[in-house]
C-alpha positions as CSV (number, residue, x, y, z in Angstrom):
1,X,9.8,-15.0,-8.5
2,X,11.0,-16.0,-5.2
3,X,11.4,-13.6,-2.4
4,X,11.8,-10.8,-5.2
5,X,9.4,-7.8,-4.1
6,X,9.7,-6.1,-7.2
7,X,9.4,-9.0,-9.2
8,X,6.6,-10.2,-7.1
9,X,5.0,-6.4,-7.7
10,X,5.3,-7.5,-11.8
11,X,4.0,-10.9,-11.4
12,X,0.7,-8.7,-9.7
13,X,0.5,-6.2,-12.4
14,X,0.4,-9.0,-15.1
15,X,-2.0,-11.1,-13.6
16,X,-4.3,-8.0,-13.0
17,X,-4.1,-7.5,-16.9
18,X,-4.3,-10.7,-17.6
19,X,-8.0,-11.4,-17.5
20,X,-8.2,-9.8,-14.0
21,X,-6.8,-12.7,-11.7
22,X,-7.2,-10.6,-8.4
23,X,-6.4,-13.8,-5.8
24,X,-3.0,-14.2,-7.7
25,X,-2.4,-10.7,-8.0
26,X,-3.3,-9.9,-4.1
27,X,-0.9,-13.5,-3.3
28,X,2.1,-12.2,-5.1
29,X,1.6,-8.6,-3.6
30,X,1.3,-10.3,0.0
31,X,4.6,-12.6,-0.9
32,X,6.1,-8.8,-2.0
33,X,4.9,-7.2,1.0
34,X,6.2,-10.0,3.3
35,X,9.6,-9.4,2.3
36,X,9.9,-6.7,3.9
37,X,11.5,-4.3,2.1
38,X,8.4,-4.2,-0.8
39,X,7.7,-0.6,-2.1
40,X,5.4,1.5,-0.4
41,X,3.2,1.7,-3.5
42,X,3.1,-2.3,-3.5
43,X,1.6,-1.9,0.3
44,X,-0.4,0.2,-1.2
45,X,-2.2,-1.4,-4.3
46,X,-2.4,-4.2,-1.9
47,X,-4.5,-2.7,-0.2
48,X,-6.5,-0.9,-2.4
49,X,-6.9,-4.2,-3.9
50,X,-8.7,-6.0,-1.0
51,X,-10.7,-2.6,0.1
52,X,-12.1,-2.6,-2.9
53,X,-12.4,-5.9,-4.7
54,X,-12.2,-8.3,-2.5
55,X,-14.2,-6.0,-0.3
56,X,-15.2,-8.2,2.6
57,X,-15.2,-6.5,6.0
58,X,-11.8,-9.2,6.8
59,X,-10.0,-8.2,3.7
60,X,-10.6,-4.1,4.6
61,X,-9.6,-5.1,7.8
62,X,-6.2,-6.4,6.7
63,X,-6.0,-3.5,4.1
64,X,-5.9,-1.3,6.8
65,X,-3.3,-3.4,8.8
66,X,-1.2,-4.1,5.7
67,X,-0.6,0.3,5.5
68,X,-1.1,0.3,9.5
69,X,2.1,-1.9,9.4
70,X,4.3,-0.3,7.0
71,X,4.1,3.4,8.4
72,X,4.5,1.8,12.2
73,X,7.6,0.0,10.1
74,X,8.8,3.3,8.8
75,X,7.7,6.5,10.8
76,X,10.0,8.9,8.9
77,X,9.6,7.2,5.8
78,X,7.4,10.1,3.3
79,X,6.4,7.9,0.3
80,X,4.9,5.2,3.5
81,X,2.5,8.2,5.1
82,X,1.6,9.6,1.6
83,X,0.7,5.7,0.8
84,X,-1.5,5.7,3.7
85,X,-3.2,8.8,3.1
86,X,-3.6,8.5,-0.7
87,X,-5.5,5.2,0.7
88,X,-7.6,6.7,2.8
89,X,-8.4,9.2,0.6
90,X,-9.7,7.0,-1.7
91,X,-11.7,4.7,0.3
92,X,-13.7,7.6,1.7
93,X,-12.0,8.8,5.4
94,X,-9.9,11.5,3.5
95,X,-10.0,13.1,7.3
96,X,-8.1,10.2,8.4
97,X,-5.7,10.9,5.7
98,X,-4.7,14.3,6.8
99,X,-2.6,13.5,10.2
100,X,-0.1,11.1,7.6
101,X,0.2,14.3,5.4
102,X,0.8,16.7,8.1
103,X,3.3,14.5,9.6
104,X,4.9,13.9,6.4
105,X,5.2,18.0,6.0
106,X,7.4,18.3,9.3
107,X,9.8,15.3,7.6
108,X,13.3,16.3,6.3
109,X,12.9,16.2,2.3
110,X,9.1,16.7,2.4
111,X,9.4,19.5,-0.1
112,X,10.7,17.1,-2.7
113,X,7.6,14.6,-2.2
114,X,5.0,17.4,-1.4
115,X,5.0,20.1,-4.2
């Protein structure tokens, strides 16, 4: 598996269907993640994964951080605000969500991510 994020991001999914195995899933997403050049959706399930199974107030803290960091990484990037917001929409602060989605409207390409 190595330094692999996407291979890291299938090592997640399997342990998730197999029987559920959340703190191996959430270690090979944060091995993905720490790459740095893991898929926005992989910040993204990790996230959603400690906000709402692991659910202590430190791992919604860092779920926050992990999405925090990746738009900081990548400003312009669409798929990284619509991450974010898709996020916060689902954990409840959908009026958080909205400045990620108007930002991503004034980004070149939005109409292709945003139909």
């Amino acid at each position: 598996q190595g330094a692999d994020p996407e291979l890291r991001e299938l090592a997640a999914a399997c342990e998730l269907q197999d029987g559920r195995k959340v703190a191996a899933a959430v270690q090979h997403l944060e091995a993905a993640v720490a790459t740095g050049t893991a898929s926005a959706e992989a910040h993204a399930r990790l996230a959603l994964l400690l906000w709402t199974v692991v659910g202590s107030d430190e791992a919604r803290e860092k779920a926050d951080a992990v999405l925090d960091k990746l738009v900081a990484g990548r400003p312009n990037d669409i798929p990284s605000r619509l991450a974010r917001a898709r996020f916060l929409r689902q954990t409840g602060r959908a009026d958080k969500a909205r400045a990620d989605i108007d930002y991503a409207y004034t980004l070149p390409g939005a109409d292709a991510h945003l139909e």
